[in-house]
C-alpha positions as CSV (number, residue, x, y, z in Angstrom):
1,X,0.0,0.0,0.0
2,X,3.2,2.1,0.0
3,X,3.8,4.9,-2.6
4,X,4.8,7.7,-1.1
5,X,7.8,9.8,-1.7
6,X,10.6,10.2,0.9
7,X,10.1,12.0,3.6
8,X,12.0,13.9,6.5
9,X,10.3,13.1,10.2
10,X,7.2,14.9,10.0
11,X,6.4,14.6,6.6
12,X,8.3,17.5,5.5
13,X,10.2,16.8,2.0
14,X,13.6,18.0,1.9
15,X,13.6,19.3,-1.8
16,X,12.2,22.6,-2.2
17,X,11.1,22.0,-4.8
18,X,9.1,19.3,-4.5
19,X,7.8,20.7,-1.3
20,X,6.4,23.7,-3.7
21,X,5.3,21.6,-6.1
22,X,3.4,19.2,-3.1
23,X,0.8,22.2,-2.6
24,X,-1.8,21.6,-5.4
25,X,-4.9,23.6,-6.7
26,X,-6.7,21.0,-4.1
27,X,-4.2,20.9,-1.0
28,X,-4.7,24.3,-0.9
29,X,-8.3,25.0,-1.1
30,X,-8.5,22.1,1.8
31,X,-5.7,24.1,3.7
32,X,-7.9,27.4,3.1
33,X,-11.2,25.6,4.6
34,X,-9.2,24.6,7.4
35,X,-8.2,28.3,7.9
36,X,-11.8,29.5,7.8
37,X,-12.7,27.7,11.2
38,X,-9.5,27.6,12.6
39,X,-8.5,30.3,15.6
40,X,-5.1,30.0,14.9
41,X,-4.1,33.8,13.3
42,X,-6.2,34.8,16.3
43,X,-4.2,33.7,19.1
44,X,-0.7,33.8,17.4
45,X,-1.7,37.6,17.3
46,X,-3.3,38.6,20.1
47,X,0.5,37.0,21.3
48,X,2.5,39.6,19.7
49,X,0.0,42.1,20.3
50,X,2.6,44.5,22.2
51,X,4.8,43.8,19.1
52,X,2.2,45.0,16.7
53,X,0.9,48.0,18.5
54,X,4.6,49.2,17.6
55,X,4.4,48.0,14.2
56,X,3.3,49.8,10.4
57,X,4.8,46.8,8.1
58,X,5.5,43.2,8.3
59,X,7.3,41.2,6.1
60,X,5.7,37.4,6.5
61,X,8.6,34.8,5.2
62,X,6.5,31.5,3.9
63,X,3.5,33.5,4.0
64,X,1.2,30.1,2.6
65,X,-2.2,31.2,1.6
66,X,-2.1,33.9,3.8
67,X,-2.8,32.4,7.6
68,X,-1.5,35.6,9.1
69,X,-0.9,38.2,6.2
70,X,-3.9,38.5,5.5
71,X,-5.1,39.4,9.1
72,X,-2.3,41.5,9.3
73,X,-2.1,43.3,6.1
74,X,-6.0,44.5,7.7
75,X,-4.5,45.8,10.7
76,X,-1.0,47.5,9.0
77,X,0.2,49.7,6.5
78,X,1.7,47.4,4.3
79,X,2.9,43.7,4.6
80,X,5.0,41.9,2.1
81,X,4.4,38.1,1.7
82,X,7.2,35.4,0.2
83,X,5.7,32.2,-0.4
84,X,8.1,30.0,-2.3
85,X,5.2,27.2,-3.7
86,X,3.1,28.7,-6.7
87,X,-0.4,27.4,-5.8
88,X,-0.3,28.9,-2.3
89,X,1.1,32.4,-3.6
90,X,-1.7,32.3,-6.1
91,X,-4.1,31.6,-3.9
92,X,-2.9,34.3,-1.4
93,X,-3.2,36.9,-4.1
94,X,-6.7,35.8,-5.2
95,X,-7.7,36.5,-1.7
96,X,-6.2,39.8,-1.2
97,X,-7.5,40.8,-4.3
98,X,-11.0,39.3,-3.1
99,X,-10.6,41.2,0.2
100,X,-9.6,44.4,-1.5
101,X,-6.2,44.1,0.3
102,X,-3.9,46.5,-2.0
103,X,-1.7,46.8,0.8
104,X,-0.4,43.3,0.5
105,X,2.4,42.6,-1.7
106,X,2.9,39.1,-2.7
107,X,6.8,38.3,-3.7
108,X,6.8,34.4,-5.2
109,X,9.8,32.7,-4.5
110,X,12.4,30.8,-1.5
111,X,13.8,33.1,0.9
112,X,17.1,34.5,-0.5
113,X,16.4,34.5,-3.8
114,X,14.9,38.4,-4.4
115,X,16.3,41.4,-2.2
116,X,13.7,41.9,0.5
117,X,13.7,46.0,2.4
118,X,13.5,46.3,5.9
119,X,10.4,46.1,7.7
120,X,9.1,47.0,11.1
121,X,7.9,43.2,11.9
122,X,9.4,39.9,10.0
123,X,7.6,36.8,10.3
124,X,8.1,33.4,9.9
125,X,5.6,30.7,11.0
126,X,6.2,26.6,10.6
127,X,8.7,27.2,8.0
128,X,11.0,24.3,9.6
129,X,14.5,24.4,7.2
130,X,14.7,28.2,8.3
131,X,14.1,27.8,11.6
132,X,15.6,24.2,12.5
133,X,18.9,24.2,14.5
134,X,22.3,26.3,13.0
135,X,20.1,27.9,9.9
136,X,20.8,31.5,9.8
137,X,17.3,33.2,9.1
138,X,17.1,34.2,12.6
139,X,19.7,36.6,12.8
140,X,19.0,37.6,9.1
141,X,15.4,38.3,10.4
142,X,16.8,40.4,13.2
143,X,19.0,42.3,10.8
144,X,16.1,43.4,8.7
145,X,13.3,44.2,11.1
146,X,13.3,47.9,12.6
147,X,11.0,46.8,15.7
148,X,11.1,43.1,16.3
149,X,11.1,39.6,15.1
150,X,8.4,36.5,15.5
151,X,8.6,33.0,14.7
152,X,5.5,30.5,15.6
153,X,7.2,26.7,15.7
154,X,4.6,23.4,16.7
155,X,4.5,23.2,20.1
156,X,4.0,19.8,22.5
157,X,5.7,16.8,23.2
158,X,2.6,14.4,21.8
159,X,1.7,16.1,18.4
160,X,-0.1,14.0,16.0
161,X,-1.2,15.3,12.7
162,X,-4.2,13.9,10.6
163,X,-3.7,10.4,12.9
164,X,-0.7,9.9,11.4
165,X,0.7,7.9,14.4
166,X,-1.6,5.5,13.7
167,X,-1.9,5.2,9.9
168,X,1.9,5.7,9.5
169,X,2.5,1.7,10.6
170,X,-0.6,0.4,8.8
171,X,-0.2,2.0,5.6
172,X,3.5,3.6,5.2
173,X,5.2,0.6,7.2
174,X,7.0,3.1,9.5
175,X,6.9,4.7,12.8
176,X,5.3,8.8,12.4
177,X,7.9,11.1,13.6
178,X,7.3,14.6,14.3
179,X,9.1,17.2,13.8
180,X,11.5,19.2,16.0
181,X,9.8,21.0,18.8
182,X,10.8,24.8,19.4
183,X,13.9,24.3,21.9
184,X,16.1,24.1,19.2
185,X,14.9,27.4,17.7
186,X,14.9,28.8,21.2
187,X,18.5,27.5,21.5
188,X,20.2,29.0,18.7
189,X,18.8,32.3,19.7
190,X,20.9,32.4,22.0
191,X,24.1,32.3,19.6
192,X,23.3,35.5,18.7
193,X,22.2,37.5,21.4
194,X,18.9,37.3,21.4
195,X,16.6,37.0,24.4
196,X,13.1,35.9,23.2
197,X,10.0,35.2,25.1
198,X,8.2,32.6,24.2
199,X,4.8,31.9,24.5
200,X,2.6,28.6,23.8
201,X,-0.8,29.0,22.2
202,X,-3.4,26.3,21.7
203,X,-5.9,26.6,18.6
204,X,-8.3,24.3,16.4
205,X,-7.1,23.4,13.1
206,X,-9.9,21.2,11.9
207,X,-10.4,19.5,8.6
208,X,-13.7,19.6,7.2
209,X,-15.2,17.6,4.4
210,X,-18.4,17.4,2.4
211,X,-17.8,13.7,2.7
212,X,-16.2,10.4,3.2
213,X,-15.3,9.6,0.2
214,X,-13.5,13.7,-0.1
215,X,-11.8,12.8,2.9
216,X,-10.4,10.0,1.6
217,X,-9.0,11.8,-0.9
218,X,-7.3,13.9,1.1
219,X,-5.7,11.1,3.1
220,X,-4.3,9.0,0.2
221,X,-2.7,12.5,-1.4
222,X,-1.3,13.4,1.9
223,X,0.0,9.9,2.4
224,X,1.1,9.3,-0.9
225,X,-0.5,5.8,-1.4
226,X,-2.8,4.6,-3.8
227,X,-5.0,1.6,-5.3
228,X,-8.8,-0.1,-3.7
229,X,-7.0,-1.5,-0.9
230,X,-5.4,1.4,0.6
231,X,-8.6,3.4,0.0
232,X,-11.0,0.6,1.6
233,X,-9.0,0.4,4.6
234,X,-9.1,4.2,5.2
235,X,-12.7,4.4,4.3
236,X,-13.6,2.2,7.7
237,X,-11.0,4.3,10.0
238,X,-12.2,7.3,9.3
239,X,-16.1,6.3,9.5
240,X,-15.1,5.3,13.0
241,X,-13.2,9.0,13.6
242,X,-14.4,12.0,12.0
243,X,-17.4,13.7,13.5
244,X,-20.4,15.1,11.7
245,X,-20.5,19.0,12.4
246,X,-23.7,20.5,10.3
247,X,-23.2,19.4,6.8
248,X,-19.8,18.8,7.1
249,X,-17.0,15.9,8.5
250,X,-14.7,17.1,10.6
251,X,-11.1,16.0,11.5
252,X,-10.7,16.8,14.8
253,X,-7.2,18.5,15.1
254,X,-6.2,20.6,18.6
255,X,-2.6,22.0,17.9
256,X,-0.3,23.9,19.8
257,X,2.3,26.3,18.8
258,X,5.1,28.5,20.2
259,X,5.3,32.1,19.6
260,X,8.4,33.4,20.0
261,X,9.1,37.1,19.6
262,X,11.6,39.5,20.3
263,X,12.2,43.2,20.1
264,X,15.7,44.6,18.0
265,X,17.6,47.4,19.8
266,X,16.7,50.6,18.3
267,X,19.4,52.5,16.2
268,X,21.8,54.9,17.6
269,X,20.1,58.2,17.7
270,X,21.4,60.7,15.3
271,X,22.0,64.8,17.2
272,X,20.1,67.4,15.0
273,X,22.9,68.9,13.7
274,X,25.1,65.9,12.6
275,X,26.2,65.8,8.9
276,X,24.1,63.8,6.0
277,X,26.1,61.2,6.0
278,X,26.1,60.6,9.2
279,X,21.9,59.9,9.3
280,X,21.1,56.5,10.0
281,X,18.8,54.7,7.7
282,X,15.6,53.2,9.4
């Protein structure tokens, strides 16, 4: 029943991209539907609130379909979104557009590969390969942001996804593996000075359905694996598992997630009378 490409623990494919390409026209719109009920952009806000209140831009690095630019290109100036996969920024821009959003700014492409300007806020939520152990983003987020810095990692020491930890053995042959929790982004912080806080915020990210045989859809394209047997066998654990909410099935998901957020020291001050070329940029 196997067929599913390669993956790191957590499901996460180490090419970028085939990680891009992973996000079809589909895996989208069920990522957006999941959005629409979820309070996730809620609390990972109302967390950096304090942040925000100093804050006129944002600069969101693996933006997605727009989990938090969109809430926060409603409450700033102007927020600049990079999404590297081209389903997800298209679908961020549709919305915008839908919202009347002019104010968001949608860059497609990895991090590093256009110039970026500084911003007052730089975000970067679940985006593991720039915020796993040793990678450099942090500090290059710190460089670039005039006020301060957040980055939202999973959260908990029991996280399951989708029931993964029990469909991995039956259908993949292996063991479901998370991946890293936020320590390691907490440690190398420290490497460079910083002095975050950190705060954990739990949230619903539920999957709905118009039916069984749509959700098991969406677990053979998550999974990778294919063919009658696979999809008869999934059929029966999910019967036994979703829940009927209204017209819809849901999959229940409760998530947690770090928030961890830091202020940048503010630039020297400049006397009134110092020469041009002595101003400081900000």
């Amino acid at each position: 029943m196997t067929g599913a490409p390669k993956l790191q623990p957590g499901g996460k494919d180490p090419d970028p991209r085939r990680a891009a390409a992973f996000w079809t026209e589909r895996k989208v719109a069920w990522y957006q539907r999941a959005l629409a009920r979820s309070d996730y952009a809620e609390k990972v806000l109302d967390t950096i609130a304090p942040l925000l209140a100093e804050c006129e831009t944002a600069l969101d690095v693996g933006a997605g379909c727009g989990a938090l630019a969109l809430p926060l290109a409603r409450r700033l100036r102007r927020v600049s979104a990079i999404e590297p996969a081209p389903m997800m920024a298209k679908a961020l821009r549709e919305q915008a557009q839908a919202l009347g959003l002019g104010n968001l700014d949608v860059i497609e492409g990895a991090w590093g590969e256009a110039p970026v300007a500084p911003h007052d806020l730089v975000l970067c939520a679940h985006v593991g390969e720039l915020l796993q152990r040793g990678a450099s983003f942090p500090a290059e987020a710190s460089s670039l942001a005039r006020r301060g810095v957040a980055l939202v990692r999973d959260a908990g020491k029991e996280r399951d996804k989708f029931f993964f930890r029990e469909l991995y053995p039956k259908l993949l042959g292996r063991l479901y593996a998370p991946g890293c929790d936020h320590e390691e982004t907490v440690e190398s912080l420290a490497r460079f000075g910083a002095s975050p806080i950190v705060n954990v915020v739990s949230y619903r990210s539920d999957q709905p359905f118009t039916d069984l045989e749509e959700a098991c859809d969406f677990w053979q394209e998550y999974l990778g694996v294919e063919g009658g047997q696979a999809r008869d066998f999934l059929r029966g654990f999910l019967r036994a598992r979703l829940i009927r909410v209204g017209p819809d099935l849901i999959a229940p998901y409760p998530k947690q997630a770090a928030v961890i957020w830091w202020r940048v020291p503010a630039p020297p001050a400049v006397p009134p009378n110092a020469p041009a070329y002595a101003q400081v940029q900000v």
